[in-house]
Structures are given as C-alpha cells and as structure tokens.
C-alpha positions as CSV (number, residue, x, y, z in Angstrom):
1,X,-0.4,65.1,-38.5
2,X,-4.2,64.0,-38.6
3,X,-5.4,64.2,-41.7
4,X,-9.4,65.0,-41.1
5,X,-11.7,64.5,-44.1
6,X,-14.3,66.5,-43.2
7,X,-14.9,70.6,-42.8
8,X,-15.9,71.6,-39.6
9,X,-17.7,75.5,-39.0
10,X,-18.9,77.3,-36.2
11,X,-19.9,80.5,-35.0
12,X,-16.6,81.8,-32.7
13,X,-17.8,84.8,-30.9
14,X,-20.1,85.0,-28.0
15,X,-24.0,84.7,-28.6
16,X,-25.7,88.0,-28.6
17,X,-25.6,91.4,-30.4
18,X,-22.2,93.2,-31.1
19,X,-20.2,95.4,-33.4
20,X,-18.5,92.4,-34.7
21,X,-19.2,88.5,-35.2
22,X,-16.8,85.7,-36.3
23,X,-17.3,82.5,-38.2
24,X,-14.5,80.0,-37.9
25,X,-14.0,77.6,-40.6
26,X,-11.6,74.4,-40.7
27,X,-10.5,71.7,-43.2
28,X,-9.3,70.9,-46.2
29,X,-12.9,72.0,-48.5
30,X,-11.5,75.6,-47.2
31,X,-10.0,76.5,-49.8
32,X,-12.8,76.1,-52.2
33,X,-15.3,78.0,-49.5
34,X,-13.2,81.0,-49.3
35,X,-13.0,81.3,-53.4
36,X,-16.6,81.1,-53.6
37,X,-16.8,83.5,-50.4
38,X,-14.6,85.8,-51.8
39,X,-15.1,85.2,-55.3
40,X,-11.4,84.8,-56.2
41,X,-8.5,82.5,-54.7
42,X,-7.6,84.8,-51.4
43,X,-4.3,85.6,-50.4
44,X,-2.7,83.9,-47.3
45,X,-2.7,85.9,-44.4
46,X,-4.4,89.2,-45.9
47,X,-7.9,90.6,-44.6
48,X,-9.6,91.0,-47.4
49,X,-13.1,93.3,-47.5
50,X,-15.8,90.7,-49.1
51,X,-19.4,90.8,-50.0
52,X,-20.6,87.6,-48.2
53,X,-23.6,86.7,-51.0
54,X,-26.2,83.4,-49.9
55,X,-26.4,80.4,-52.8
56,X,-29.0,82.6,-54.9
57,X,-26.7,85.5,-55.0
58,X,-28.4,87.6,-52.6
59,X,-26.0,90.0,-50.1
60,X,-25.8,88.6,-46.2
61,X,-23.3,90.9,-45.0
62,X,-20.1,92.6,-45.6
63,X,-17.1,92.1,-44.0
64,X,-13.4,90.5,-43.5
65,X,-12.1,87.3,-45.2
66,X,-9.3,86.0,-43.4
67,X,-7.3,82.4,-45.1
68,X,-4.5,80.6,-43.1
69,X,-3.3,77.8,-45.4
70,X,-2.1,74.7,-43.5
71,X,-0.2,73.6,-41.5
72,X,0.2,76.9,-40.2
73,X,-2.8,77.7,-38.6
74,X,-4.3,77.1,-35.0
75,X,-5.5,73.6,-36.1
76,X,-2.9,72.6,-38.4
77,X,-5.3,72.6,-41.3
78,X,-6.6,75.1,-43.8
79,X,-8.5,77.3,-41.6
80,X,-10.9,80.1,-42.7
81,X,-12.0,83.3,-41.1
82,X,-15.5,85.3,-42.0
83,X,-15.6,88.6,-40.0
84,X,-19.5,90.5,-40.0
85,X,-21.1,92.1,-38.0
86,X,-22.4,90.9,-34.9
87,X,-26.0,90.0,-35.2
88,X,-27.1,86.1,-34.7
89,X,-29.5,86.3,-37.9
90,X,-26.8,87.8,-40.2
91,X,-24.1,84.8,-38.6
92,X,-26.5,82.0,-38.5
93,X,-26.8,82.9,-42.6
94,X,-23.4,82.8,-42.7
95,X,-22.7,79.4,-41.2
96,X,-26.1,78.3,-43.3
97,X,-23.8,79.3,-46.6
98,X,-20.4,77.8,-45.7
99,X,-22.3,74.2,-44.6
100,X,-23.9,74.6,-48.2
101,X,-20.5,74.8,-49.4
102,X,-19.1,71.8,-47.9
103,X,-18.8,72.5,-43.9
104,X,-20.4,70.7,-41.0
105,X,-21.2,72.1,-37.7
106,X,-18.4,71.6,-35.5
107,X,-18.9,69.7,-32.2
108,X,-17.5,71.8,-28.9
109,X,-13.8,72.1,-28.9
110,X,-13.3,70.8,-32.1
111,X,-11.1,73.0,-33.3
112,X,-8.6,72.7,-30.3
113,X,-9.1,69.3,-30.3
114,X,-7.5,69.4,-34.1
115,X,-4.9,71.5,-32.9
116,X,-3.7,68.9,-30.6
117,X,-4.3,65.8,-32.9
118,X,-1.7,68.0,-35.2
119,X,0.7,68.6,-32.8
120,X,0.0,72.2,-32.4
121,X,-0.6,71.4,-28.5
122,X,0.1,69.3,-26.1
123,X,-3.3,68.5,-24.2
124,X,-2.3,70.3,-21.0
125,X,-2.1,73.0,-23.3
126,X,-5.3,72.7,-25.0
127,X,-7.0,72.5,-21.5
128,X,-5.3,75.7,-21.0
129,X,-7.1,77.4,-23.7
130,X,-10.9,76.4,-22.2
131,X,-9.5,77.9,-18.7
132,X,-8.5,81.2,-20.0
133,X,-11.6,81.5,-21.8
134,X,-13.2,80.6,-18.4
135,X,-11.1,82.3,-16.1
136,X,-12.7,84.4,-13.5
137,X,-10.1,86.4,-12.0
138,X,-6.4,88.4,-13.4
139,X,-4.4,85.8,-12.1
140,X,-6.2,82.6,-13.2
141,X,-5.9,84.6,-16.7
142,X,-2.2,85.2,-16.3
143,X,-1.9,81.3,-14.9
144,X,-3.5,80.1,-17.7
145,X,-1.7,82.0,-20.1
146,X,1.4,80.7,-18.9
147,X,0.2,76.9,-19.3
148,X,-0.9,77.7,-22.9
149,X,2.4,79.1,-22.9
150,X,3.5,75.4,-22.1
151,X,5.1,76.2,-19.0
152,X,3.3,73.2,-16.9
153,X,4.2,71.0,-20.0
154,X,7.7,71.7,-19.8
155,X,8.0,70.9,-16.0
156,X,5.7,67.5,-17.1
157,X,7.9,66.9,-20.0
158,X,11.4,67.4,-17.2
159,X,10.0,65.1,-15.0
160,X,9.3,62.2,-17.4
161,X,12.4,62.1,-18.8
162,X,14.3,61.9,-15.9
163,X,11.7,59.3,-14.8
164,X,12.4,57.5,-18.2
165,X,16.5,57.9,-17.7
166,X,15.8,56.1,-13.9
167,X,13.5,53.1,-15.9
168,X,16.4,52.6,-18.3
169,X,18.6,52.3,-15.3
170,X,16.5,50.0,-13.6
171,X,16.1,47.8,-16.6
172,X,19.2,47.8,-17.6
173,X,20.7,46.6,-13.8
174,X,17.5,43.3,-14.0
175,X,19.0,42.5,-17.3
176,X,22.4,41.3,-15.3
177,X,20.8,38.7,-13.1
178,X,24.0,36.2,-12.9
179,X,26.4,38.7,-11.7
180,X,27.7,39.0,-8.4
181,X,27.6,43.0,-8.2
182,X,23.9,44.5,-7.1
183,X,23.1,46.7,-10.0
184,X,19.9,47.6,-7.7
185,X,21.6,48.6,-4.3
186,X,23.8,51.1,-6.9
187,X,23.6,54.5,-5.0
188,X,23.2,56.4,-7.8
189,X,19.7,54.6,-8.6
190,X,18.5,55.4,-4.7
191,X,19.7,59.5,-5.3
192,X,17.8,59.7,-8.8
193,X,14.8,58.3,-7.3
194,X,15.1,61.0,-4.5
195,X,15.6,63.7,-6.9
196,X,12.4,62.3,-9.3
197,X,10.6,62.2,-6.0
198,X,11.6,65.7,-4.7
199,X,10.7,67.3,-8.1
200,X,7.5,65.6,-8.0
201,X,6.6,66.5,-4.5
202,X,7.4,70.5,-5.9
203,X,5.4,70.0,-9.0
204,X,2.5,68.9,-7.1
205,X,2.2,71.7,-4.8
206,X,2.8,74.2,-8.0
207,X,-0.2,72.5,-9.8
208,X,-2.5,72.8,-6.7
209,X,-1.5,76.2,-6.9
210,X,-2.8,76.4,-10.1
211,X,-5.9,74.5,-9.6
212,X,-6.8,77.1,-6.7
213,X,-5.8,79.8,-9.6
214,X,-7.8,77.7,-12.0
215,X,-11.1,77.3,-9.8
216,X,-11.0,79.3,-6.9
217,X,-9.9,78.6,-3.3
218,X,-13.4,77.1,-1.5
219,X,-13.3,77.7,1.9
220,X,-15.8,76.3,4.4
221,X,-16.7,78.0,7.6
222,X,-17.6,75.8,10.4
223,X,-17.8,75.8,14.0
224,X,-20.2,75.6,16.6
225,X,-23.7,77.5,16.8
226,X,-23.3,81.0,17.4
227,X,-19.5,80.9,16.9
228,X,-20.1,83.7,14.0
229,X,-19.9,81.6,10.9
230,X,-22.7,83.8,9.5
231,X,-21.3,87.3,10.3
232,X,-18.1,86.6,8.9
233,X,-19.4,85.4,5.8
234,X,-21.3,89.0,6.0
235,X,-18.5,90.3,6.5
236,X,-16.0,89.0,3.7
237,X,-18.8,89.6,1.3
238,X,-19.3,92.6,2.2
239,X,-23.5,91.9,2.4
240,X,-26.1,90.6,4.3
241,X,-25.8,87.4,2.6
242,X,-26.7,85.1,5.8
243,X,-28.9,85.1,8.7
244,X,-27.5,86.1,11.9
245,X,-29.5,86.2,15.0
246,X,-28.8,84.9,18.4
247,X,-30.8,82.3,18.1
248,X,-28.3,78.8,17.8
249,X,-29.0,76.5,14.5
250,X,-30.1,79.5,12.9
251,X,-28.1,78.2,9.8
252,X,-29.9,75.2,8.5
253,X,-28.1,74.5,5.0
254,X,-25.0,75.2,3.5
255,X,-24.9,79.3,1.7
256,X,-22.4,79.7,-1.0
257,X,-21.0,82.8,-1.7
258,X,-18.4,84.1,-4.7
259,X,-16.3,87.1,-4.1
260,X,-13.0,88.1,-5.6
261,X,-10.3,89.2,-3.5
262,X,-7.6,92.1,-5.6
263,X,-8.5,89.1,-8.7
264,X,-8.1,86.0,-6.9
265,X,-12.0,83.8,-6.9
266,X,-13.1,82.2,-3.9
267,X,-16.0,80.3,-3.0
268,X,-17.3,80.9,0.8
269,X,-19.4,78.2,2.3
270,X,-20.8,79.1,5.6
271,X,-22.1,75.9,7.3
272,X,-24.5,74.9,10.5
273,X,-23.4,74.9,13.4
274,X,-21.3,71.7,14.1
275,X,-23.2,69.9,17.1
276,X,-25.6,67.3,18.1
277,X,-29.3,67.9,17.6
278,X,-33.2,66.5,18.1
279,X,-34.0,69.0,15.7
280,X,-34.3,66.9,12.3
281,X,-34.0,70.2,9.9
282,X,-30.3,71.2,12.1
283,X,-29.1,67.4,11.7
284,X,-29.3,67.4,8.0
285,X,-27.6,70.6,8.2
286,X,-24.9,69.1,10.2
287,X,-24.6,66.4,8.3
288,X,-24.3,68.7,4.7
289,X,-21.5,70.5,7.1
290,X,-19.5,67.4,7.5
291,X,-19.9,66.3,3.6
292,X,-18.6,70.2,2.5
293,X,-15.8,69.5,4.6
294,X,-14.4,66.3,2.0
295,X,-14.7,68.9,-0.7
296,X,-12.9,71.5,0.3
297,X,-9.6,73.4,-0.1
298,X,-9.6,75.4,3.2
299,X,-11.0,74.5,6.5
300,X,-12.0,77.7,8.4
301,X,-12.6,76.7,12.2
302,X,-14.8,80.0,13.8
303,X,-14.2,80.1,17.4
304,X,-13.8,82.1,20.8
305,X,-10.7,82.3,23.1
306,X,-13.0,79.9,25.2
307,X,-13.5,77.4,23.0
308,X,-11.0,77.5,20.2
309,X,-8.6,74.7,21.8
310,X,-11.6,72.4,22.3
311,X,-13.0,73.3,19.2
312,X,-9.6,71.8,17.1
313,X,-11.5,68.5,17.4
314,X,-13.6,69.8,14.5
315,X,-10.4,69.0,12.5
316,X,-10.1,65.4,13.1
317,X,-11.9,63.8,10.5
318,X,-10.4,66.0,7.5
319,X,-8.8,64.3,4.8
320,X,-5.3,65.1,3.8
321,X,-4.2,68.0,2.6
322,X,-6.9,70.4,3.1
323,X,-5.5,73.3,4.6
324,X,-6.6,74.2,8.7
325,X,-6.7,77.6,9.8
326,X,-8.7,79.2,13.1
327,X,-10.7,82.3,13.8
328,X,-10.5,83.3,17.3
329,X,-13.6,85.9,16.8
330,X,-15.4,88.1,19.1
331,X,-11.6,89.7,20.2
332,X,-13.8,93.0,20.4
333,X,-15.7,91.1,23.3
334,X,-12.9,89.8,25.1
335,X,-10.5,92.8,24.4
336,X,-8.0,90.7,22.7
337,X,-5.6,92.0,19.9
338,X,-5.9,91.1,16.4
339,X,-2.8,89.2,15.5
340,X,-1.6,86.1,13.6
341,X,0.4,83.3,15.0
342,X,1.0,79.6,13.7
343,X,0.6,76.9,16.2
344,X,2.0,73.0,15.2
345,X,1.4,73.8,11.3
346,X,-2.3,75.3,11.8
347,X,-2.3,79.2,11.0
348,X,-4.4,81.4,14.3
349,X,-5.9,84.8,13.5
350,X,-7.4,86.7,16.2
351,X,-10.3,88.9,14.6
352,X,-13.8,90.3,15.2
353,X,-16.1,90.1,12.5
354,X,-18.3,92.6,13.8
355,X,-15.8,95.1,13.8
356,X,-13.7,93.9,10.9
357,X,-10.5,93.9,13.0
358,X,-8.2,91.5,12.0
359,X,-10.0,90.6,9.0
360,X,-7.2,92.2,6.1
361,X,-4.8,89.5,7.9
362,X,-7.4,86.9,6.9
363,X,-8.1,88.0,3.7
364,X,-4.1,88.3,3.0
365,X,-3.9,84.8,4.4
366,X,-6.8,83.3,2.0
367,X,-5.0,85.1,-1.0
368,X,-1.4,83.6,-0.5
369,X,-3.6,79.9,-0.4
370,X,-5.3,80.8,-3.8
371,X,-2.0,81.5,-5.1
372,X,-1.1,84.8,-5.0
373,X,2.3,85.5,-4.6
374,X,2.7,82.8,-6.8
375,X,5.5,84.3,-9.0
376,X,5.5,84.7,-12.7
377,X,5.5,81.5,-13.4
378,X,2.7,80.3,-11.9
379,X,0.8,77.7,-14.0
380,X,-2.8,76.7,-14.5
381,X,-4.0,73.6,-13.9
382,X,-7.1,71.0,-13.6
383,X,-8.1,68.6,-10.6
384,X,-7.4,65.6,-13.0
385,X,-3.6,66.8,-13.2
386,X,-3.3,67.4,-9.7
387,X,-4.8,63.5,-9.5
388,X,-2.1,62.3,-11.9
389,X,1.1,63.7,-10.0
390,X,-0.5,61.9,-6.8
391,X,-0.9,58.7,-8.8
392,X,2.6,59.4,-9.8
393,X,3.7,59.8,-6.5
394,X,2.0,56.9,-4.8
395,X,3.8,54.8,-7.9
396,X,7.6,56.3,-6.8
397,X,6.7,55.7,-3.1
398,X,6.5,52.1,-3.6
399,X,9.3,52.0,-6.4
400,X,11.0,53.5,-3.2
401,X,10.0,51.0,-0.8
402,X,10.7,47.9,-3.2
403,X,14.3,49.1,-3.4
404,X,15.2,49.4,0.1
405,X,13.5,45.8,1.2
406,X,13.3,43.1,-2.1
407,X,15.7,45.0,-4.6
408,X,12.6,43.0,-7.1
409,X,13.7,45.2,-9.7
410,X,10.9,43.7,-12.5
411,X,8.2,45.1,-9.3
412,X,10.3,48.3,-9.2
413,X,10.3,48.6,-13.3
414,X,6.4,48.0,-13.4
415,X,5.9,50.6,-10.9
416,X,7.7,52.9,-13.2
417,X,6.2,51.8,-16.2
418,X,2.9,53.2,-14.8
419,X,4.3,56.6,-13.5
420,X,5.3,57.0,-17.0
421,X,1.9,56.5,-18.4
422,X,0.4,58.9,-15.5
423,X,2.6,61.6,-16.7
424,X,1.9,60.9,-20.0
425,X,-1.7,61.3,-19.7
426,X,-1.1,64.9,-18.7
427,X,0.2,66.0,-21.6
428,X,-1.8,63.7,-24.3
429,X,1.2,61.6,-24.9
430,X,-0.7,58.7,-23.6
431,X,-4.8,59.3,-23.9
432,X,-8.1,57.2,-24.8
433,X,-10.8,58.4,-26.9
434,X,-12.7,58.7,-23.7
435,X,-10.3,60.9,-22.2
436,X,-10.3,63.4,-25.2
437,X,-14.2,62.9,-25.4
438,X,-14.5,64.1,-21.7
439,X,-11.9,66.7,-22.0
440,X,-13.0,68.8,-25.4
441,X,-16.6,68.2,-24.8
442,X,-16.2,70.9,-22.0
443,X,-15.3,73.5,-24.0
444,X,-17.4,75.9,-26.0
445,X,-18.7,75.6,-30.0
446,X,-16.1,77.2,-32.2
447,X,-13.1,76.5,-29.9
C-alpha cells in the first residue's frame, strides 16, 4: 500500500445546478475533518444527516456525511463523503471548509490513481473507470463495465503467465550449454509458443473490439467525384449534413459526422472525391482524403457497377488492418438488387442511397465492426493497449523465428523479456511516472 501524506478534496459531481452535489474527500487528515464536519467521531459506513457549519460557525448547508475507514474504501485510504445540495456556491463553500481543515485540491484522477497505487485496481482497470464515465453509447457502457470488472485484466494476467512459464523454459534449456541433447529444438517449447501466439492473436482482435466499443468505429467514405459520398452520408445521418449537387469536387474538405446506431458510436467522414485536379482548393481536399485514410478503422469505397472493380485501386495504399468494404450505389439507376456478397476478404453491398435500399444491410454490417454482437464478455479497451499486444506480437514473431533458424536461446530469452514488460504495462505491473502522469491526467477532478 502507498502510504500518501497528504489529503486530497474535490468536488465529485458534475458542474451545474442539481438536486444533489457531492464532495469527495481522501486521506489520512479524514478522520479529523469528518469529526469537525459532523461534530462527533462518525460511524463507518452510516449516512449521517449533518449541519455542514463554515470556520466562524455559520450554516453552509445540510446534508449527508458519509466515512469509509481505510483500507476499505475506493482509494484504499480513509475516504470521506459530504452530500448537499447541488448548487456550485453552496459546494465551492464546502471544499473552501474541508481545505481549511487540512485537504488540498485534488489533481484529475487522483483518487483512481490512489486506488491503483493501493492495489484496489490494476491500471487497465482504472482506465476503465474514465471510459465508462465517458462512454457514449449502451455497449461501450456495458464494455467498460466489464474491464472495470477486470475481465481484460484477467485475459492480460493468462497470457503473461503462460508467457512467463515459456521464459522459464527457455532459460532453463540456455543454462545446459555442454550437453549434447537440444533443450531448444524440444517440441514442447515450439507448441507453447504457438499456443502464446494463438491466444495473443485472439486477444488482440477482442481488444480492437473494444477500442471500436471504447471510441467509436470511424469510417471514411471515399471514392471518386460524384460516386455519392455526400448522399450517403445524408443518408446514414439521417440530415442534410453535406452538399450534394452534380457538380464534381463539390466536397472540398473532410465533414465529420456522429451518429449512434441501436447504441453503438460512429464517426462518418465523408471525403473529396479521390482524383487528380488543377483546382488547388480540390487538391488539398484530396490530399486530407488520403491522410483520413491512415486514421481510420473502416474504409468505405462508394462506387457504381461501372466503376467499382477499377475503383478497388483506391485500396492500395491502406495500411494494415483497416477494414475494406464497397458500396456499389446508384442500384436504383441501373436496376440492380440490393444484396451482400464477400469477394477475396472485401465485404460488397449493393445499395442506393437515394432510395435507402440496401442501406439496413450496411448499417448491420458497420455495427458487427463496432462490436456488436460482441457477446457478454466483450471488454473495453484503449489504443495504447491495442499497441502493446502488437508490440507483444511483433516480440513472439521473432522469438518464433529465432527458434526455427539459430536456436540463440539468450536472443530468444531477451525477446521474451520484453513481451513480458509489454504486457505488464497494460496492467500497471510495469509503468513510469510518465505513463501514470499521461494516463490519470485524462480523467476528470474528483475521480
């Protein structure tokens, strides 16, 4: 446990006026603040009705006292709760009193960040309680309850084990150089390192999951001018969001648009047309196009029954792992059918946006990417996670590789060594004050 020496305070509940407020108070002056508070020692775990008086004895508020002695208590510490009612002048009184008493201002996330410095949480964990907070949809709330839960830790915690159990193996096989048996070529090594790898690979696409869940699938629509971008993006939104004229270029920049689909966020981004241009204006355009494309999850290619083969080209330059689909639009045009099809990995929908036809198989389409469907278990999960396992999995590639050519089993251990310290990060186990700094500095005062 981390001992703190200092009282931290802050108001807890959201700015503004409401039928309730509450002040949060934590450290070991707590004790002493809630007798003066309350006027007698409190008793642990009881709301007691208090008249909250400033340092010249005049009345603030009434209102509930709340004490949870340490170390059972969200941060591990004595932790004090003042309930009011919700105005800022009557609060900011309040926190003015308990700082006279002894408190500091807390800094944002301090009290989580406690909570993990006392082993309450594991830092996946305490990230977990800034994304429900944040969550903007049912199943990023559900996903993130379920990693507060410390189901993603638990599949971490799995993985490094078995990861530590190969190390040992490893290690123990270098420390037998003179003998004439290969410790290294054992096969038993080669099918634990396949199974690390193979619950690594399904961990990774669970946490993108989550991320998705986490942040919202971002989409960008691209094709060439006049393919429908704009109309689509009308469409999904269900508003006259962009510009749509027959005019080609008429989209100059990229247009962002938020929607929730039956709770799962996405973030649109309809793009210029994808083509070469004198017009200076359409060229930045086309160039913003082309830099959304490295950001994003999904890849929408808008297109025609003409064009759509030739337009797959659009797809060359994408990095890995961003998902490709293709709208074949205008099907009320060429009297087409709206179906769905999957052509060498790439999903084809067939749909009119001017109609709508086809677009519920879209929509259904974008919602199984964000993650719904996902199961029960379904975790959240940030983009430094996600960049972890792929560290991770970059590390066992070559652990792999190593073993099958140079059987170097100090190279092999090393590679190891710093797959264990990538998983570790995840969960706190292994962290720098930098880390932390970056991590609880994103949440919000009196968290």
């Amino acid at each position: 446990m981390s001992q703190s020496t200092d009282t931290i305070a802050a108001i807890a509940s959201a700015p503004g006026a409401a039928g309730v407020g509450v002040l949060r108070v934590s450290g070991p002056a707590v004790p002493a603040i809630a007798h003066a508070m309350l006027g007698r020692a409190p008793q642990p775990r009881h709301a007691h009705f208090a008249a909250f008086r400033d340092g010249a004895g005049e009345l603030i508020d009434r209102g509930l006292l709340l004490h949870f002695p340490a170390p059972t208590s969200y941060t591990g510490e004595h932790v004090l709760e003042l309930q009011g009612h919700g105005s800022a002048v009557l609060l900011d009184a309040l926190l003015r009193r308990v700082c006279e008493l002894g408190a500091r201002l807390a800094r944002p996330g301090e009290f989580t960040e406690r909570a993990f410095l006392n082993g309450k949480l594991d830092l996946a964990q305490a990230e977990a309680v800034a994304d429900l907070i944040a969550a903007r949809s049912q199943a990023g709330a559900r996903a993130a309850l379920q990693s507060m839960e410390g189901v993603f830790s638990r599949r971490v915690e799995a993985l490094l084990q078995a990861l530590v159990a190969l190390r040992v193996h490893i290690e123990a096989a270098i420390d037998f150089p003179e003998e004439e048996i290969d410790f290294l070529a054992d096969p038993a090594i080669a099918a634990r390192l396949e199974s690390l790898r193979t619950g690594l690979a399904e961990l990774l696409r669970e946490a993108q999951r989550g991320l998705r869940l986490n942040d919202g699938l971002r989409v960008a629509i691209v094709g060439r001018p006049n393919a429908g971008k704009s109309s689509l993006l009308n469409a999904l939104a269900g508003s006259e969001r962009a510009i749509v004229t027959a005019i080609p270029g008429t989209t100059r920049d990229v247009l962002r648009e938020s929607l929730s689909l039956d709770g799962i966020a996405l973030e649109l981004a309809d793009t210029a047309g994808l083509r070469d241009t004198d017009d200076e204006v359409e060229r930045e355009g086309v160039r913003r196009a082309h830099g959304e494309l490295q950001r994003t999850d999904v890849v929408l290619l808008v297109s025609d029954a003409e064009h759509a083969g030739a337009d797959l080209a659009f797809f060359a330059a994408l990095p890995a792992g961003v998902e490709r689909l293709v709208l074949v639009n205008k099907i009320d045009r060429d009297l087409l059918d709206a179906h769905v099809e999957s052509r060498d990995g790439i999903t084809w929908l067939w749909a009119s946006a001017k109609t709508g036809a086809g677009l519920d198989a879209l929509r259904d389409h974008l919602k199984r990417l964000a993650g719904a469907g996902s199961g029960e278990g379904a975790f959240s999960a940030r983009r430094r996670h996600v960049l972890a396992l792929q560290q991770v999995g970059m590390h066992l590639d070559r652990t792999a590789a190593i073993l099958a050519t140079t059987r170097a089993g100090e190279l092999a251990a090393e590679e190891l060594r710093t797959a264990q310290h990538e998983l570790g990060e995840i969960t706190g186990d292994y962290s720098s004050d930098d880390l932390l700094g970056a991590i609880f500095s994103s949440f919000c005062i009196g968290k």
